[in-house]
Short mmCIF file of the C-alpha atoms (twelve columns), coordinates in Angstrom:
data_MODEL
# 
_entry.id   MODEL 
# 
loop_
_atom_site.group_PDB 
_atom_site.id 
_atom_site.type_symbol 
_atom_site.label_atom_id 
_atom_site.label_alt_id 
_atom_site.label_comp_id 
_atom_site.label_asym_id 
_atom_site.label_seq_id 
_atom_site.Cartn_x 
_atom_site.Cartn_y 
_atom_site.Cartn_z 
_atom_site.pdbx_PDB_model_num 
ATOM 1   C CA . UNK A 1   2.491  -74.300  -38.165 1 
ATOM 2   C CA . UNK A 2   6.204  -74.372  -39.463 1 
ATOM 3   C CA . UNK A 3   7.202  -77.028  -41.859 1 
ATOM 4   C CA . UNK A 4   9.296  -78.424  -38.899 1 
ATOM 5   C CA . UNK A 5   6.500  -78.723  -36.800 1 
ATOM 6   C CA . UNK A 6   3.935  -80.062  -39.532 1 
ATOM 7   C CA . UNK A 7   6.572  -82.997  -39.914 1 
ATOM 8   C CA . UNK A 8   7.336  -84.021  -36.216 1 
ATOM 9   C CA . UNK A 9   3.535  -84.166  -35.607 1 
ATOM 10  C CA . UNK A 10  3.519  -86.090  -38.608 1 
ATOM 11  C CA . UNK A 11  6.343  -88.344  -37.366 1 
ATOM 12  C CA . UNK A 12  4.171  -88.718  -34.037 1 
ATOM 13  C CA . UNK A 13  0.975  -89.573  -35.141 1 
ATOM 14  C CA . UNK A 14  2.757  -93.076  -37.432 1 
ATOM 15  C CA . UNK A 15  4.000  -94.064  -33.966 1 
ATOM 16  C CA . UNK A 16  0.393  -93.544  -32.562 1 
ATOM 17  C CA . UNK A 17  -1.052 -95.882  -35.650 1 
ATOM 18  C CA . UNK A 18  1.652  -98.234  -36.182 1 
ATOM 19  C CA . UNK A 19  3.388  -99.194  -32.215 1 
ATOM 20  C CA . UNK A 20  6.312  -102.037 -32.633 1 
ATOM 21  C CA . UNK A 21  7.441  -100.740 -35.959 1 
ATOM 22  C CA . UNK A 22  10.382 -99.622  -34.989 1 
ATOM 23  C CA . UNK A 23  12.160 -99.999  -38.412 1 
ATOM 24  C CA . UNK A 24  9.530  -98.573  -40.431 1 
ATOM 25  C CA . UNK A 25  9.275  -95.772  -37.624 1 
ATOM 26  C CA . UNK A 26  13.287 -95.261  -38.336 1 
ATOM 27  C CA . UNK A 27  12.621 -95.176  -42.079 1 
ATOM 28  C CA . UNK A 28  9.964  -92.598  -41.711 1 
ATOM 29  C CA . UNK A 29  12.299 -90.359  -39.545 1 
ATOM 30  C CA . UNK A 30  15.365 -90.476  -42.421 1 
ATOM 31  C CA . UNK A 31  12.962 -89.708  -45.000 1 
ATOM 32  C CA . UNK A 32  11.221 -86.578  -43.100 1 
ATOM 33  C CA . UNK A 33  14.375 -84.735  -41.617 1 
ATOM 34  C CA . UNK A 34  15.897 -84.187  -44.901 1 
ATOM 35  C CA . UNK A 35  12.631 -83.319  -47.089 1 
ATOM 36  C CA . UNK A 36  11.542 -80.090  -45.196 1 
ATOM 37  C CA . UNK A 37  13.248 -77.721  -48.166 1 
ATOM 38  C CA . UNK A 38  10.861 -79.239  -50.479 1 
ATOM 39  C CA . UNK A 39  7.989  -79.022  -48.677 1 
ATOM 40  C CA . UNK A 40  8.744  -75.149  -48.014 1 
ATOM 41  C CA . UNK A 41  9.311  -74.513  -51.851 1 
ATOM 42  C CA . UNK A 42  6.097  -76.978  -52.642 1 
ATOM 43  C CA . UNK A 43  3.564  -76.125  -49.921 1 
ATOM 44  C CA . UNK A 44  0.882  -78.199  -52.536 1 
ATOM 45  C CA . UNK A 45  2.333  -80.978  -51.016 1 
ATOM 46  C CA . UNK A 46  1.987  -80.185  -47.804 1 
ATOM 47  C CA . UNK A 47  -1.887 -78.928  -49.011 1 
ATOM 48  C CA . UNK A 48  -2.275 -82.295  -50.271 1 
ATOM 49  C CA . UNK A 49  -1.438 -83.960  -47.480 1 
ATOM 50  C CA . UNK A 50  1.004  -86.140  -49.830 1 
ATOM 51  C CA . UNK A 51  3.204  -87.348  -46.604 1 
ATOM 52  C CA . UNK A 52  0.241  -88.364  -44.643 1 
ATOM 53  C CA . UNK A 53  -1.073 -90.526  -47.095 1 
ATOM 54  C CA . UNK A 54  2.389  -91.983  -48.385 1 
ATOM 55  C CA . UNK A 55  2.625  -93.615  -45.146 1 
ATOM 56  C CA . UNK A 56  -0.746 -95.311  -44.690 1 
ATOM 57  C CA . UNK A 57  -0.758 -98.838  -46.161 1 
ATOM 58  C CA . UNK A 58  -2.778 -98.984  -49.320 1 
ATOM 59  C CA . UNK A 59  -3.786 -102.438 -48.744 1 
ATOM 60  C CA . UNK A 60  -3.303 -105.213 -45.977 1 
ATOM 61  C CA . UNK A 61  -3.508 -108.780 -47.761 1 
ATOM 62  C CA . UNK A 62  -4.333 -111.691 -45.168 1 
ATOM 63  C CA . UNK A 63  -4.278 -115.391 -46.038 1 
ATOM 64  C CA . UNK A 64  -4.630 -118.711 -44.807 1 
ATOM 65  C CA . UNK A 65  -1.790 -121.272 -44.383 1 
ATOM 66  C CA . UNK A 66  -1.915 -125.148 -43.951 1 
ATOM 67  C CA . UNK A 67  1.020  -125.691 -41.442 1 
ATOM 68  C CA . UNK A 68  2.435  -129.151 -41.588 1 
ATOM 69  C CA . UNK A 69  6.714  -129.845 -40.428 1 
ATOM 70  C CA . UNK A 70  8.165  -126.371 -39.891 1 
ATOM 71  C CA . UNK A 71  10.212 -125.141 -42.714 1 
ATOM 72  C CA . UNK A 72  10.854 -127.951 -45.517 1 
ATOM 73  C CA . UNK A 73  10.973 -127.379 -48.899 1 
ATOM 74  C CA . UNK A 74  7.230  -128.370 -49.243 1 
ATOM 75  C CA . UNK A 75  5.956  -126.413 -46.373 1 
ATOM 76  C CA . UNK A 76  7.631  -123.302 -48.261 1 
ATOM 77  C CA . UNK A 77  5.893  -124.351 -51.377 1 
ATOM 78  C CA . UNK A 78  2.026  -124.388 -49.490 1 
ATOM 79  C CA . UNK A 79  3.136  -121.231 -48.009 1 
ATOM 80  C CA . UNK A 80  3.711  -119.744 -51.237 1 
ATOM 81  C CA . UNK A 81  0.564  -121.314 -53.040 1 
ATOM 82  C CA . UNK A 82  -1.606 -120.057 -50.260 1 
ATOM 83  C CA . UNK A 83  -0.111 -116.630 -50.114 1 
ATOM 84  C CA . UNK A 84  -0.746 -116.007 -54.431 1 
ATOM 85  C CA . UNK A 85  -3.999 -117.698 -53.802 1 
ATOM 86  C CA . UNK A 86  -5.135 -114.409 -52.010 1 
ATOM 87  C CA . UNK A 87  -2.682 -111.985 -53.983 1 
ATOM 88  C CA . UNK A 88  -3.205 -112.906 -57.577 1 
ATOM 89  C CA . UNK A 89  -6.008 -110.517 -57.267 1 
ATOM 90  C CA . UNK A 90  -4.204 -107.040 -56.338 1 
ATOM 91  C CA . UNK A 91  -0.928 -107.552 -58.545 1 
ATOM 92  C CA . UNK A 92  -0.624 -108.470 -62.757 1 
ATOM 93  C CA . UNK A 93  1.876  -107.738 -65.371 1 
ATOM 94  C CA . UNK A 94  0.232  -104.481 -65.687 1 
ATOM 95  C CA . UNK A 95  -1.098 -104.143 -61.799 1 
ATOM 96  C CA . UNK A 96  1.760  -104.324 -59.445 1 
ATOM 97  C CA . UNK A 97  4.633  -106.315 -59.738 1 
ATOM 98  C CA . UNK A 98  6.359  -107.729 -56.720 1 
ATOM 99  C CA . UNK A 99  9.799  -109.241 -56.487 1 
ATOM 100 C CA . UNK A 100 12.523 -111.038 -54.224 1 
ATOM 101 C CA . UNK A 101 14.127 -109.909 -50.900 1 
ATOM 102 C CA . UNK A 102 15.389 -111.144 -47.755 1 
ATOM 103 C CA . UNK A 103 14.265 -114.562 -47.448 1 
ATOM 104 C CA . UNK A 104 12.290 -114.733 -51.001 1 
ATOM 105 C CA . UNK A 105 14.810 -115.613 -53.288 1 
ATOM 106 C CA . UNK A 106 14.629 -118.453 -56.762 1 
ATOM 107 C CA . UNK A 107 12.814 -121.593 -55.047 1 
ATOM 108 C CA . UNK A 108 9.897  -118.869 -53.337 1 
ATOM 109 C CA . UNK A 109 9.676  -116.733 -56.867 1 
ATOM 110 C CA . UNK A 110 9.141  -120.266 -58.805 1 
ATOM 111 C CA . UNK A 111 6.083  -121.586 -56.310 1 
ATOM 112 C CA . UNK A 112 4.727  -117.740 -56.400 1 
ATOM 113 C CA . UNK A 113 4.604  -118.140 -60.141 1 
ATOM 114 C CA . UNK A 114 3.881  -121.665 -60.165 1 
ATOM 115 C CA . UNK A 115 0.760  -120.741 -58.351 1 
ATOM 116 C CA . UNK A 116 0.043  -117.995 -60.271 1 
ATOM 117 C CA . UNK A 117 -0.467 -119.306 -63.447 1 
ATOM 118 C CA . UNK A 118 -2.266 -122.045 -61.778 1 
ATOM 119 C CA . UNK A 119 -5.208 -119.862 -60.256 1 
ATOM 120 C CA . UNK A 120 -5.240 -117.139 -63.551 1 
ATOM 121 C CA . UNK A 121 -4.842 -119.691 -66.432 1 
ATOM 122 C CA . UNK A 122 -2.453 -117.114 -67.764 1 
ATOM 123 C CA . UNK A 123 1.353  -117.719 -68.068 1 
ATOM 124 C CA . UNK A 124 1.591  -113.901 -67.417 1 
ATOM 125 C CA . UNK A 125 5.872  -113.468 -67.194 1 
ATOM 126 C CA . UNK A 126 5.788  -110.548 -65.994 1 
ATOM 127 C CA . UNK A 127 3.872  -110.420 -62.681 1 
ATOM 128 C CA . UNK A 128 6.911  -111.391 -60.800 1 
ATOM 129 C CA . UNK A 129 10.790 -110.875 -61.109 1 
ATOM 130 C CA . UNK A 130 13.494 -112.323 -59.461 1 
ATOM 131 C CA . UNK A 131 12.373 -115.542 -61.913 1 
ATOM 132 C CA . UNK A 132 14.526 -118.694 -62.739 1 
ATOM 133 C CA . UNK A 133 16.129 -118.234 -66.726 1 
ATOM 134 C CA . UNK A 134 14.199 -121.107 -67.895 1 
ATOM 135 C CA . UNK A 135 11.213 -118.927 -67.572 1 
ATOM 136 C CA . UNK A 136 11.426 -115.707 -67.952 1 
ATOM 137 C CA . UNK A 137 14.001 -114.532 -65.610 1 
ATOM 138 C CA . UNK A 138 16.323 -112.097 -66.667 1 
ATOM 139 C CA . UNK A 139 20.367 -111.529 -66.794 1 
ATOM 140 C CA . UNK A 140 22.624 -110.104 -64.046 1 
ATOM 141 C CA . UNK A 141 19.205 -110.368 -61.883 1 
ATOM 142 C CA . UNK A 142 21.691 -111.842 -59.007 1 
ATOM 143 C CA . UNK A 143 24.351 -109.658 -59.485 1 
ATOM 144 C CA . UNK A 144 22.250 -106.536 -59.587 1 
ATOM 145 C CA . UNK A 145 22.258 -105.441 -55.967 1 
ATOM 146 C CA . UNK A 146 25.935 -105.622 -55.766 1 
ATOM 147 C CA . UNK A 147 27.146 -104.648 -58.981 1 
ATOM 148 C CA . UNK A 148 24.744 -101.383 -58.361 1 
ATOM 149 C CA . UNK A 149 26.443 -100.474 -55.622 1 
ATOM 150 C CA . UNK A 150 30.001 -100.458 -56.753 1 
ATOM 151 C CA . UNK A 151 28.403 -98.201  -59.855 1 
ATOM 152 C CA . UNK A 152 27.301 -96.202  -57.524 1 
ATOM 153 C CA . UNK A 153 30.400 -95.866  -55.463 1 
ATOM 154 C CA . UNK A 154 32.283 -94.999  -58.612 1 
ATOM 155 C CA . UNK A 155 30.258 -92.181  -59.683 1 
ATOM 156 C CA . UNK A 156 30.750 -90.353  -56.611 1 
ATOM 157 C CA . UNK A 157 35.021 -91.083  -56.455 1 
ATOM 158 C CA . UNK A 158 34.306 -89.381  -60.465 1 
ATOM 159 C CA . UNK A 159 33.043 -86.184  -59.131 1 
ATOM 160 C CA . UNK A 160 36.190 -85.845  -56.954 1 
ATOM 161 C CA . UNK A 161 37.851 -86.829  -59.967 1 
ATOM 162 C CA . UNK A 162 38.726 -89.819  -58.326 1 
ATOM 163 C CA . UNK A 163 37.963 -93.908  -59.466 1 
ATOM 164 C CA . UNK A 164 38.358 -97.540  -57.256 1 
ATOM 165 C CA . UNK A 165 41.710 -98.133  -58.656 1 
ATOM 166 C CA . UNK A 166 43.713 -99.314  -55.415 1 
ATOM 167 C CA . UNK A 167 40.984 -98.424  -52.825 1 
ATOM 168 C CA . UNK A 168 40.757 -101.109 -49.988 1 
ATOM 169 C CA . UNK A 169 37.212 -101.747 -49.728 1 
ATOM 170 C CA . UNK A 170 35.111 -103.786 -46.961 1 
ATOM 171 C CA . UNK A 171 31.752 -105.204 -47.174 1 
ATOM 172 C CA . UNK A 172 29.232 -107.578 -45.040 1 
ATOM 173 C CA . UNK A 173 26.888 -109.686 -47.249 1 
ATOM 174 C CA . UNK A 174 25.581 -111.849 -44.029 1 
ATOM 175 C CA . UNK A 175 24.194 -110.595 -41.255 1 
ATOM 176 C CA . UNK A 176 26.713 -110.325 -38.251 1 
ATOM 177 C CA . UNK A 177 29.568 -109.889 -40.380 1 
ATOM 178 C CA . UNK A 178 32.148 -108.114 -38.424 1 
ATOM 179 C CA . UNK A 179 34.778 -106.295 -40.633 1 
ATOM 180 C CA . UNK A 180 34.242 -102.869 -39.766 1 
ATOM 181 C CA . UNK A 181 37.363 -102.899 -38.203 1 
ATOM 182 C CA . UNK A 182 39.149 -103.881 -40.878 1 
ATOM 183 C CA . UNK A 183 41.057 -100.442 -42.387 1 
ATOM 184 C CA . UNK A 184 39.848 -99.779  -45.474 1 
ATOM 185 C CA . UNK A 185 38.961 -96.268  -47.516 1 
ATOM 186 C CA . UNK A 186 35.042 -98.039  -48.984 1 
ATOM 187 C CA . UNK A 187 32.585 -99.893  -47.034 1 
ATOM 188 C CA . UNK A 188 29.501 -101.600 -48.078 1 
ATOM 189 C CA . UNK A 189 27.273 -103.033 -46.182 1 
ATOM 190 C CA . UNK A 190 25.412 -105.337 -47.960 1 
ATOM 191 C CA . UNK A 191 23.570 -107.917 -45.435 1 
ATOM 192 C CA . UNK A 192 20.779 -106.359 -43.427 1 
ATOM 193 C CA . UNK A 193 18.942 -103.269 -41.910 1 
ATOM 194 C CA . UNK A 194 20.985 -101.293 -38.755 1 
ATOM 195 C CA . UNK A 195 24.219 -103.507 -39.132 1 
ATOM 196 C CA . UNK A 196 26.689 -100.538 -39.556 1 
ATOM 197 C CA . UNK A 197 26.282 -99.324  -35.081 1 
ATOM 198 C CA . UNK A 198 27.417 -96.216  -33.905 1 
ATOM 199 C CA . UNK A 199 30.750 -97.992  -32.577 1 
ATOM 200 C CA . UNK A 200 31.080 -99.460  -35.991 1 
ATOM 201 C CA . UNK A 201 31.302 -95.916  -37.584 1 
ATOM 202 C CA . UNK A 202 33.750 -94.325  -35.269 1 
ATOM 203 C CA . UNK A 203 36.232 -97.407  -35.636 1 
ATOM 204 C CA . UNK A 204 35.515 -96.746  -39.245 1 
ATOM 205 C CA . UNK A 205 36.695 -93.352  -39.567 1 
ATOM 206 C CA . UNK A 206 39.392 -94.192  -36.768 1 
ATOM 207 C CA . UNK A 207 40.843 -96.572  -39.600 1 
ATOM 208 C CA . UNK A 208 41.031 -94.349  -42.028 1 
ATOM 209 C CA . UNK A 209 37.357 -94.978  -43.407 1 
ATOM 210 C CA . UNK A 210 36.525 -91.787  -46.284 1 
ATOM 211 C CA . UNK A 211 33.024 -93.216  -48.363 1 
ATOM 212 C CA . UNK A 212 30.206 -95.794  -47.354 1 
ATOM 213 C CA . UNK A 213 28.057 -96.530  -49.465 1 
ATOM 214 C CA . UNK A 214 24.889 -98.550  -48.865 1 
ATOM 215 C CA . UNK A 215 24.070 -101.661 -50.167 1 
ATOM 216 C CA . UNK A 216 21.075 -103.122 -48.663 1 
ATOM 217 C CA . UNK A 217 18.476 -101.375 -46.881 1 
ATOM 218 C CA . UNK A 218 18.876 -98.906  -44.109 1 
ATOM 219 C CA . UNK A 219 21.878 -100.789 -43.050 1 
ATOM 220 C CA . UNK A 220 23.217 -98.310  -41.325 1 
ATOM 221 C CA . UNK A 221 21.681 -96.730  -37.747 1 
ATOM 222 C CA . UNK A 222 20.754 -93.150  -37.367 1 
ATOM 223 C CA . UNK A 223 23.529 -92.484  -35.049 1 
ATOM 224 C CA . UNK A 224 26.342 -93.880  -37.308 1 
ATOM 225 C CA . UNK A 225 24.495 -91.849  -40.171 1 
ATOM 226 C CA . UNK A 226 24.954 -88.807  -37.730 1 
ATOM 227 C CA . UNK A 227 28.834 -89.728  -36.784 1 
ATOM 228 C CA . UNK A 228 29.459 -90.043  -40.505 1 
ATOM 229 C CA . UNK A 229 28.156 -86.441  -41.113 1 
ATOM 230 C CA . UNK A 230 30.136 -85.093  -38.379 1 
ATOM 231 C CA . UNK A 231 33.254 -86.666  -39.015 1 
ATOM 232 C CA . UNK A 232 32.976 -85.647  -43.562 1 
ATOM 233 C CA . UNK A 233 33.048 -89.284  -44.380 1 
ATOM 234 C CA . UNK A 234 30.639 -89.466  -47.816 1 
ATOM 235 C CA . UNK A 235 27.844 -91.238  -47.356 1 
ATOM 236 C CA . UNK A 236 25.256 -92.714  -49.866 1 
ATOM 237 C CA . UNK A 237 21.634 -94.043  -48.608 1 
ATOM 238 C CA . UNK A 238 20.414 -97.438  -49.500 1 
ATOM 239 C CA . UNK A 239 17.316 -96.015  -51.564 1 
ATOM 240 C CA . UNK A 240 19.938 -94.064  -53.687 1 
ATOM 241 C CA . UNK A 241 22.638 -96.375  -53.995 1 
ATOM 242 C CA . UNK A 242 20.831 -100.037 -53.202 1 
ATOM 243 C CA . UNK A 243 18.550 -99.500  -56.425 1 
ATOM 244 C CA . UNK A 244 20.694 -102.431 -58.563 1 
ATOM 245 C CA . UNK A 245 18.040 -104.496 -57.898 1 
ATOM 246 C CA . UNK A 246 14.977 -102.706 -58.200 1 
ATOM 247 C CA . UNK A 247 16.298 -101.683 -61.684 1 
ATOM 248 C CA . UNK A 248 17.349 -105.253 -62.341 1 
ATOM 249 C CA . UNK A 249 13.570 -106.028 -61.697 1 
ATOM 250 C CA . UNK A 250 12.419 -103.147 -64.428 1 
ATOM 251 C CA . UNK A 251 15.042 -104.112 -67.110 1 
ATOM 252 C CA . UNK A 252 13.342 -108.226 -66.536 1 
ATOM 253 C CA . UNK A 253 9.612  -106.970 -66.732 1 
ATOM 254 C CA . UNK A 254 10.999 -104.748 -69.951 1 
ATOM 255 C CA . UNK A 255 12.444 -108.154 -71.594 1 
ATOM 256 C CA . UNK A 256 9.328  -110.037 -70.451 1 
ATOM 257 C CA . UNK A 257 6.965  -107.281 -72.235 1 
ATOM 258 C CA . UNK A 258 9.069  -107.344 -76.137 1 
ATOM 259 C CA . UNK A 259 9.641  -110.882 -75.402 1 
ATOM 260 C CA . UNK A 260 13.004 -110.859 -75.307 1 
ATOM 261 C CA . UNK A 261 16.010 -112.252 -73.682 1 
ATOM 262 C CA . UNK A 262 19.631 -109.970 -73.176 1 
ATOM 263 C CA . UNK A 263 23.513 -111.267 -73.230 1 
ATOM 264 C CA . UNK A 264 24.560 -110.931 -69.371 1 
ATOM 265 C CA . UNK A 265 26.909 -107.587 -70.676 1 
ATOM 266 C CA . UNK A 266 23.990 -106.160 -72.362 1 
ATOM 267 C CA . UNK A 267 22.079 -106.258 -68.976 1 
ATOM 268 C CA . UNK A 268 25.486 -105.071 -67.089 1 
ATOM 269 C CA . UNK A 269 25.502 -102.251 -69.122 1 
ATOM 270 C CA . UNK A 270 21.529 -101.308 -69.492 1 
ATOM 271 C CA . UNK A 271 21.884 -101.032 -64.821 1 
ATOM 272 C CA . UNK A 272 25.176 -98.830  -65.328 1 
ATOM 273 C CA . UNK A 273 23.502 -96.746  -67.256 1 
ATOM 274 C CA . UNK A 274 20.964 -96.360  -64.822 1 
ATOM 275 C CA . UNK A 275 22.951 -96.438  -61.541 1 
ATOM 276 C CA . UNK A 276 24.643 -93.342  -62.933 1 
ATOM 277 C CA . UNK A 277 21.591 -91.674  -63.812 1 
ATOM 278 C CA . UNK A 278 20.385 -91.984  -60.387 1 
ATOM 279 C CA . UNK A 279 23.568 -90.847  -58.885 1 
ATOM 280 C CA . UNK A 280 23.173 -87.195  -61.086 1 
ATOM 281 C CA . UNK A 281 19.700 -86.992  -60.059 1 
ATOM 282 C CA . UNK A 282 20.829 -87.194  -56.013 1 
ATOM 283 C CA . UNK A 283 23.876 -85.030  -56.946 1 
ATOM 284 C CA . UNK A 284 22.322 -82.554  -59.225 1 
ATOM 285 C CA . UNK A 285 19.245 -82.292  -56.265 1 
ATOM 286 C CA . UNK A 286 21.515 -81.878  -53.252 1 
ATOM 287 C CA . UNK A 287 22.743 -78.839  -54.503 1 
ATOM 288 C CA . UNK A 288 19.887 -77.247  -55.803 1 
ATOM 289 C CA . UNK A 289 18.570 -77.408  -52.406 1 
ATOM 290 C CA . UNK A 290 22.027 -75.916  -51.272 1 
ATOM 291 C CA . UNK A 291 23.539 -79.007  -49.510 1 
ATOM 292 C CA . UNK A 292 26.443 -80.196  -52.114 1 
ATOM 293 C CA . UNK A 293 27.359 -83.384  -51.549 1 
ATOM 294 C CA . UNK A 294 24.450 -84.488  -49.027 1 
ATOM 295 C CA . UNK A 295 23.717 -88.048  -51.240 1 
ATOM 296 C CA . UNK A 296 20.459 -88.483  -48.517 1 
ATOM 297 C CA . UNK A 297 18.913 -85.613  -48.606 1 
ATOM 298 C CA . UNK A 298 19.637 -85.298  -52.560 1 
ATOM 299 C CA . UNK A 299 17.849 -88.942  -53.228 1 
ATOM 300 C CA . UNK A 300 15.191 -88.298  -50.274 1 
ATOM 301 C CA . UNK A 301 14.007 -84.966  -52.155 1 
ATOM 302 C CA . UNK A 302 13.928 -86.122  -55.645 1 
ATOM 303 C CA . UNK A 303 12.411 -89.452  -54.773 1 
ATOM 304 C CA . UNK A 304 9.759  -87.776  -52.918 1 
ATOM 305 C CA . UNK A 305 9.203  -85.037  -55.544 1 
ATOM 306 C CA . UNK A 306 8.610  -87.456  -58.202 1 
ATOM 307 C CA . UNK A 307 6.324  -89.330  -55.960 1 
ATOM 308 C CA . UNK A 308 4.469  -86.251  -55.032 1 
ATOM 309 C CA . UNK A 309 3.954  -84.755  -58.587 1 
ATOM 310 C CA . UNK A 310 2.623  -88.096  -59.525 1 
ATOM 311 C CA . UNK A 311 0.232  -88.319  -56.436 1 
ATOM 312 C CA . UNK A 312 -1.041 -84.693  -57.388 1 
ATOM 313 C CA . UNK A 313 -1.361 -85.506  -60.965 1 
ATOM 314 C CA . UNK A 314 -3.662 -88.709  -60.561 1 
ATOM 315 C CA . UNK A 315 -5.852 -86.644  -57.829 1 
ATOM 316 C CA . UNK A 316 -7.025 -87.974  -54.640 1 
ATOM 317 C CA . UNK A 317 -7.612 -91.840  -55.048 1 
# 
């Protein structure tokens, strides 16, 4: 069967198992039209059956919940305790370490940890990040997700031999924010998954739009990914260019592990430097698979590659 064909029946058979999931159906789909070339020059992987089992759950965690008056501060709080009652046993400081999103920001983190150490007897810093800085919480942790981006976006104006200096630039950090008519030559979309629509792209390149670079993820739908192709504006995917925060996480569980504590442009610094590394692995991977400049097929291959060598490595467990 052609590598083509291995991943579409691959594609069909998550539908089968997981109907409703539209979102992680759409994430499935971005990741397996762009990682064909690798599975061609790696057919171990295919041998391996490394796609199959990177998308099936490893674990489903269920819990109980004592429901009182909707959605106070309290309620939050029992929701929180009851949830780490159950997970305290699949995560640790050397385990798995979860973090902050949509929804699960400082007050969520704090009962999380709160009930943590209550349940372990351990104060174990770093099973969690996203923390508060009285305990254990790390520098430019808030920033992270933004400030990545904009790294981001300047490394790819460099290799044009171009910077930010006068660029009008548009971004969304709520969901529903409508500025994508707004002329501009930058946008990032910051708030929430599939906010950037079809219609939203063309009136972006009608005003003059040239780079978008995401900053939350999968912000942007398939068809405005497509329209962006067609129409040469540059384009770089949330998993590429929406790490800030993810890399905030590692640089609090490294601080939490020596101990330590970093000066706000210390921390700035430490995510530069690895915003740009990620942006040369994309780069540097996009055109060894012959597609210069393709920032989602670049970060789809490496990611998976490094994934996949890892998987193969620790065998079949």
């Amino acid at each position: 069967m052609a590598v083509r064909e291995e991943l579409a029946a691959i594609v069909a058979s998550v539908v089968q198992r997981n109907p409703g999931e539209g979102e992680f159906h759409q994430a499935v789909r971005e990741v397996l039209d762009t990682v064909g070339p690798a599975l061609t020059r790696h057919p171990e992987y295919a041998e391996a059956k490394i796609i199959e089992r990177i998308c099936e759950p490893e674990r489903q965690v269920i819990f109980r919940v004592p429901w009182e008056d909707g959605r106070s501060d309290r309620e939050v709080m029992r929701f929180c305790q009851s949830f780490m009652t159950e997970l305290y046993r699949h995560i640790g400081e050397h385990t798995d370490v979860p973090a902050g999103d949509i929804g699960v920001g400082g007050r969520e983190i704090g009962f999380l940890f709160g009930q943590y150490k209550r349940v372990t007897n351990r104060y174990e810093s770093g099973v969690l990040t996203g923390k508060g800085l009285a305990y254990g919480g790390a520098q430019v942790r808030r920033e992270a997700t933004g400030y990545g981006a904009v790294f981001f976006a300047q490394e790819m104006l460099g290799t044009a031999g171009d910077n930010l200096d006068g660029k009008r630039v548009v971004a969304t950090f709520v969901a529903g924010g409508t500025v994508w008519e707004v002329p501009c030559e930058l946008a990032i979309p910051y708030a929430t998954q599939n906010e950037i629509s079809a219609a939203d792209a063309a009136a972006l390149v009608a005003n003059g739009c040239t780079m978008v670079v995401e900053g939350a993820n999968m912000p942007t739908t398939p068809d405005a990914v497509r329209l962006f192709a067609r129409a040469e504006v540059r384009f770089a995917p949330g998993k590429a260019a929406n790490a800030g925060g993810v890399a905030a996480s590692a640089l609090e569980m490294q601080q939490n592990a020596s101990r330590d504590s970093w000066t706000f442009s210390h921390s700035e610094q430490k995510l530069q430097e690895i915003m740009r590394d990620i942006h040369a692995r994309c780069f540097a991977t996009a055109e060894e698979y012959g597609m210069p400049g393709n920032y989602v097929a670049g970060a789809n291959i490496d990611g998976f590659r490094r994934v996949a060598e890892a998987m193969l490595a620790h065998g079949l467990i």
